[in-house]
MDAnalysis code that builds the backbone (N, CA, C; Angstrom):
import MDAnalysis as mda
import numpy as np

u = mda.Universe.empty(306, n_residues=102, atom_resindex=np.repeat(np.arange(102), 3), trajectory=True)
u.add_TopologyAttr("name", ["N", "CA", "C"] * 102)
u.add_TopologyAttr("resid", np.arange(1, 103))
u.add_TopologyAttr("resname", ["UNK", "UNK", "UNK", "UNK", "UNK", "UNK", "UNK", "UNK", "UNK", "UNK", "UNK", "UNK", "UNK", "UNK", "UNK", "UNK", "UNK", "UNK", "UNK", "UNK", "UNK", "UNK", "UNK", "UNK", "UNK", "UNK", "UNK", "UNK", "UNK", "UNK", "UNK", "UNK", "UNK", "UNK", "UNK", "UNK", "UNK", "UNK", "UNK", "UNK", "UNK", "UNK", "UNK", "UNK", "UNK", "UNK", "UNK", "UNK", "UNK", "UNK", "UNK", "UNK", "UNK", "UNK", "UNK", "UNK", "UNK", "UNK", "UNK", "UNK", "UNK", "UNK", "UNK", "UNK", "UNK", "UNK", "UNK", "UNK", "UNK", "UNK", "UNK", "UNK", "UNK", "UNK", "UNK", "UNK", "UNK", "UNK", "UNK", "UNK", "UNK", "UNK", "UNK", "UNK", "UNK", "UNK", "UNK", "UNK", "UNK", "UNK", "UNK", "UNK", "UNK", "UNK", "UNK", "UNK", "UNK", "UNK", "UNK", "UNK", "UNK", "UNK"])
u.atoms.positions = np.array([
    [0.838, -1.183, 0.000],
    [0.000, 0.000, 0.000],
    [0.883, 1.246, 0.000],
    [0.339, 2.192, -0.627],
    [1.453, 3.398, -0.700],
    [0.913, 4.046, 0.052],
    [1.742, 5.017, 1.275],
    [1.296, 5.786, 2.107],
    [1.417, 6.937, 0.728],
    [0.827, 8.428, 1.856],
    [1.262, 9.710, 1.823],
    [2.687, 9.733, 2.336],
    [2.741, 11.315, 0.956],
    [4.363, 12.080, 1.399],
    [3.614, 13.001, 2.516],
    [4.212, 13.424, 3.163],
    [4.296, 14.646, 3.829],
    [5.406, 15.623, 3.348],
    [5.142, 16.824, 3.184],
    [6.130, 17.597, 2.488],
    [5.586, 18.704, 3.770],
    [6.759, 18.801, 3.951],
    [7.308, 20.262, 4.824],
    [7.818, 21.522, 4.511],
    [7.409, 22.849, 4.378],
    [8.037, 23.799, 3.623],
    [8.501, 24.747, 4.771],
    [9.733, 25.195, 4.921],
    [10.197, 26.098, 5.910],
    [10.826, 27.317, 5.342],
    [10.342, 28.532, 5.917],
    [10.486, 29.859, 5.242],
    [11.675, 30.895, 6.337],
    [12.720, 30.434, 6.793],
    [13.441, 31.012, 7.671],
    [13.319, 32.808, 7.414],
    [13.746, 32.959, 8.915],
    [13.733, 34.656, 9.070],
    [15.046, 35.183, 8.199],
    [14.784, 36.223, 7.638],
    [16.150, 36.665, 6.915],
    [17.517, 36.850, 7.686],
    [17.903, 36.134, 7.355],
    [19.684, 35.928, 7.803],
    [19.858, 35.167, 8.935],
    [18.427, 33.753, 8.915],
    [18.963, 32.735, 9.331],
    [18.626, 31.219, 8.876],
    [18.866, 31.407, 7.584],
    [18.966, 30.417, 6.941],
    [20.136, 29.215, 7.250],
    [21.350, 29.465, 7.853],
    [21.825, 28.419, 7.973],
    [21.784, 27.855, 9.541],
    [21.376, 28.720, 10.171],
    [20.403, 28.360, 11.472],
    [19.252, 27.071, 11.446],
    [18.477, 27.299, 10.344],
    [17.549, 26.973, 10.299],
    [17.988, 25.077, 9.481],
    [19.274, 25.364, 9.078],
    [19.590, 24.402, 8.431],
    [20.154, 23.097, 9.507],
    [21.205, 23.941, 10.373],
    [21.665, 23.343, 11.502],
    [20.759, 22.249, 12.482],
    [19.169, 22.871, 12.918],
    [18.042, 22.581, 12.865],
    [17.907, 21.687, 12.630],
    [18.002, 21.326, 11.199],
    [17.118, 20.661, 10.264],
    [17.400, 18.910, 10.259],
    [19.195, 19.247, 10.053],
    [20.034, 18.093, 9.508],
    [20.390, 17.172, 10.659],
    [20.405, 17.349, 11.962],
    [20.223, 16.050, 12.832],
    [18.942, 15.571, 12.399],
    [17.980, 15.889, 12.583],
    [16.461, 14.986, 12.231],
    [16.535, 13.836, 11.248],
    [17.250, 14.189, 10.288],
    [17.587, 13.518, 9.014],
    [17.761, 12.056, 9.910],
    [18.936, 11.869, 10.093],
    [19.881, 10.848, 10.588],
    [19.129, 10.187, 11.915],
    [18.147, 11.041, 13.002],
    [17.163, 10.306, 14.107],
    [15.620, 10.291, 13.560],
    [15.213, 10.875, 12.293],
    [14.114, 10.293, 12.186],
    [14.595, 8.945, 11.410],
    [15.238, 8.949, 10.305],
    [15.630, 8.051, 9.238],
    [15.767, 6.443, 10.378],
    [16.439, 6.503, 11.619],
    [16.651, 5.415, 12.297],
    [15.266, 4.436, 12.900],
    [14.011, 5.631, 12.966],
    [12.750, 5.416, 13.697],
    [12.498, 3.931, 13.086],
    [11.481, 2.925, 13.651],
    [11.209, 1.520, 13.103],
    [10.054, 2.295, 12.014],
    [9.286, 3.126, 12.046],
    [8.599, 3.193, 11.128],
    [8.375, 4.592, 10.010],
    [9.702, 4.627, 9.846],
    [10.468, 5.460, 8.947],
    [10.561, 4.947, 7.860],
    [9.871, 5.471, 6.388],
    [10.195, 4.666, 5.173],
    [10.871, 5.559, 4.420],
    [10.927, 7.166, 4.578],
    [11.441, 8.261, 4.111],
    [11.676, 9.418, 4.360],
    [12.674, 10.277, 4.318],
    [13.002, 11.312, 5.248],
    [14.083, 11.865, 4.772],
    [13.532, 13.033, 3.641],
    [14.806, 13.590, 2.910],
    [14.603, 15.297, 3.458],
    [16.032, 15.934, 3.785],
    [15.807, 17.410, 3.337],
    [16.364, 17.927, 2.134],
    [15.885, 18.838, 1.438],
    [15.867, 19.279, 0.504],
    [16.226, 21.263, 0.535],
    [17.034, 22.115, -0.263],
    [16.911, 23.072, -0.560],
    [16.167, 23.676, -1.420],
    [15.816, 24.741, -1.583],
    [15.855, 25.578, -2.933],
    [15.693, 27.381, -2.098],
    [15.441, 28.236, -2.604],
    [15.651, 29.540, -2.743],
    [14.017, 30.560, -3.055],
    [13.535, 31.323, -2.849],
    [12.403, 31.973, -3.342],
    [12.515, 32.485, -4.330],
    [11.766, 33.736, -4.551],
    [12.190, 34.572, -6.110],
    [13.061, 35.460, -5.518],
    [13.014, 35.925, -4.130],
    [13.915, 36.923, -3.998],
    [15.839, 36.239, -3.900],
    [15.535, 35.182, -3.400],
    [17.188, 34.249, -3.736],
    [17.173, 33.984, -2.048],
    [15.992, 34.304, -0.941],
    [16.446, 33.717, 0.226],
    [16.032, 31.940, 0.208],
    [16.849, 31.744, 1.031],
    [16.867, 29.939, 1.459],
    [15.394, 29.396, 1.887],
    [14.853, 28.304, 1.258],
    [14.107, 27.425, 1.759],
    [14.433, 25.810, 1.639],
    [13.751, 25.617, 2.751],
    [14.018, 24.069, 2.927],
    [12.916, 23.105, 3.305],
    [12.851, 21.853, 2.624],
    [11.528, 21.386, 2.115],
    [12.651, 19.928, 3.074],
    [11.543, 19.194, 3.707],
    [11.734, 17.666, 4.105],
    [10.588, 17.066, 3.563],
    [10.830, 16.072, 2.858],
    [9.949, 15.316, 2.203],
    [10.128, 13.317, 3.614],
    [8.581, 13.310, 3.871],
    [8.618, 12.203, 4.662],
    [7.183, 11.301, 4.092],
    [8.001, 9.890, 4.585],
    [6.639, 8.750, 4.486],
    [7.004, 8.123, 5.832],
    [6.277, 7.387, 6.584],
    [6.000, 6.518, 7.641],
    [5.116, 5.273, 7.062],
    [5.471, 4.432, 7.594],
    [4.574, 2.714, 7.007],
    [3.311, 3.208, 7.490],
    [3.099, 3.804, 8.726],
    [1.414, 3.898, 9.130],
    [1.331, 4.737, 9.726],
    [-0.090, 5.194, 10.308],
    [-0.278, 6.346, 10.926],
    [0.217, 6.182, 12.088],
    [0.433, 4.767, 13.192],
    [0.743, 4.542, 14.262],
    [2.393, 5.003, 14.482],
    [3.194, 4.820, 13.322],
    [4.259, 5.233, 12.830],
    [4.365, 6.758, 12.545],
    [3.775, 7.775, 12.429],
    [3.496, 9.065, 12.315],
    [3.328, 9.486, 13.403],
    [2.442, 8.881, 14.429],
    [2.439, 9.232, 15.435],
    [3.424, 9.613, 16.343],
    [4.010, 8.482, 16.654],
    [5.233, 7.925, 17.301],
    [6.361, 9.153, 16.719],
    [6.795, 8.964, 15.593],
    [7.553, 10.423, 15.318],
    [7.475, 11.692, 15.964],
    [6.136, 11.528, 15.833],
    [6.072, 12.818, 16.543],
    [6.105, 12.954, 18.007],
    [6.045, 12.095, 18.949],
    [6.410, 12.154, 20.105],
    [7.879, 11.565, 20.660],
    [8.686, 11.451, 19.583],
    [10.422, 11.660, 19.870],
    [10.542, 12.697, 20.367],
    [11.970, 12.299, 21.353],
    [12.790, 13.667, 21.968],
    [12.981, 14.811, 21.245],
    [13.675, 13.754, 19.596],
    [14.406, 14.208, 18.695],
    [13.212, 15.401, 18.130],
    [12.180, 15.269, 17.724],
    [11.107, 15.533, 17.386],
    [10.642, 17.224, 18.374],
    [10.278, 16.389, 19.429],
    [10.012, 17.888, 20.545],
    [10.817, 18.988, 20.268],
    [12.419, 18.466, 20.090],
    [13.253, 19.276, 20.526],
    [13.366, 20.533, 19.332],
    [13.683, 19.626, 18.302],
    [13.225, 20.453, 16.918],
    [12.269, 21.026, 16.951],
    [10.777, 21.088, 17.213],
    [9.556, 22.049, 17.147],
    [10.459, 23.249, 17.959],
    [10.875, 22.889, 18.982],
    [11.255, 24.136, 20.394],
    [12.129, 24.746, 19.431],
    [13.113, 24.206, 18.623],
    [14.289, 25.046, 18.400],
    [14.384, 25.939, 16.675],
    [12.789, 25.044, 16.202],
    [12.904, 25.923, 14.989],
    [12.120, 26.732, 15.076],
    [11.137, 26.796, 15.097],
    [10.288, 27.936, 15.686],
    [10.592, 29.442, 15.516],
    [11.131, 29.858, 16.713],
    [11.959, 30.848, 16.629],
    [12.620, 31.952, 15.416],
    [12.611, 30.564, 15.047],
    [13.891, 31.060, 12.995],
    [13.116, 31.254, 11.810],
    [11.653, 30.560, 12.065],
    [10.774, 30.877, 10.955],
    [10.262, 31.930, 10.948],
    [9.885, 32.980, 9.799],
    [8.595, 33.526, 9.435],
    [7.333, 33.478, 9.520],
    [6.915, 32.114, 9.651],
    [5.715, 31.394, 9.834],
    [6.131, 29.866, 10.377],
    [4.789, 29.458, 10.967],
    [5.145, 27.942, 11.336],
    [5.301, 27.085, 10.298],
    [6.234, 26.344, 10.025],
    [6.639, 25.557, 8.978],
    [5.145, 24.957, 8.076],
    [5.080, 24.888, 6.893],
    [3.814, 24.539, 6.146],
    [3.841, 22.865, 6.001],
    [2.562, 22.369, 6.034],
    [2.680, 20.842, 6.035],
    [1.519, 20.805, 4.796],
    [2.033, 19.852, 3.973],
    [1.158, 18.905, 3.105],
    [1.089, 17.624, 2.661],
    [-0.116, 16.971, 2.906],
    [-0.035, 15.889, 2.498],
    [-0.489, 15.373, 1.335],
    [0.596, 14.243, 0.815],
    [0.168, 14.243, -0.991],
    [-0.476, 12.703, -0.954],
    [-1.755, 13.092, -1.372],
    [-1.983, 11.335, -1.589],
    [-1.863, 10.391, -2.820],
    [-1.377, 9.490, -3.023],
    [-0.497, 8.918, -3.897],
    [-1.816, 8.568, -4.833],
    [-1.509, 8.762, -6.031],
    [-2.896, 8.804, -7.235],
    [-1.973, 7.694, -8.053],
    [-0.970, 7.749, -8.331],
    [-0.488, 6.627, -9.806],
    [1.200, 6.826, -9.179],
    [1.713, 5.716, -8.276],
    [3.000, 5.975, -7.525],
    [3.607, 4.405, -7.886],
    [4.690, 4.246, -8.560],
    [5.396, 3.364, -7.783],
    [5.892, 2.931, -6.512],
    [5.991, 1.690, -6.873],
    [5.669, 1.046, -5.293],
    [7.070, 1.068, -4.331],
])
């Protein structure tokens, strides 16, 4: 069965983009370890004006697995510490898989 992506869009405050990066890149390496972790990439790109954004693209096997993510240390600690650095609270979407390899 193909889950949902979750795609994350983060809009850091001007001139702390690599703050926001610092942030970002432990999660990588303690969500990626979770038992029900199937995907967990961060990603760059830039706006029109040329400031930094950063997109994490995630899947979990199940919702019980989504859950659980979200009540990691690793998890808490990141909400507390990015916060702060955004513009807005980070944007969440979920994509539901229409025609996906498996």
């Amino acid at each position: 069965m193909n889950r949902p992506l979750v795609v994350v869009r983060f809009e850091p405050k001007p001139g702390l983009g690599a703050q926001v990066e610092a942030v970002l890149k432990p999660m990588v390496a303690a969500t990626r370890a979770e038992p029900g972790n199937r995907r967990y990439d961060l990603y760059g790109s830039t706006d029109a004006a040329g400031a930094p954004l950063f997109w994490l693209i995630e899947q979990y096997a199940d919702d019980p697995a989504t859950g659980a993510h979200r009540e990691t240390a690793h998890y808490r600690q990141y909400r507390a510490d990015i916060l702060p650095l955004l513009v807005q609270p980070p944007q969440v979407q979920m994509l539901q898989p229409i025609d996906v390899r498996p």
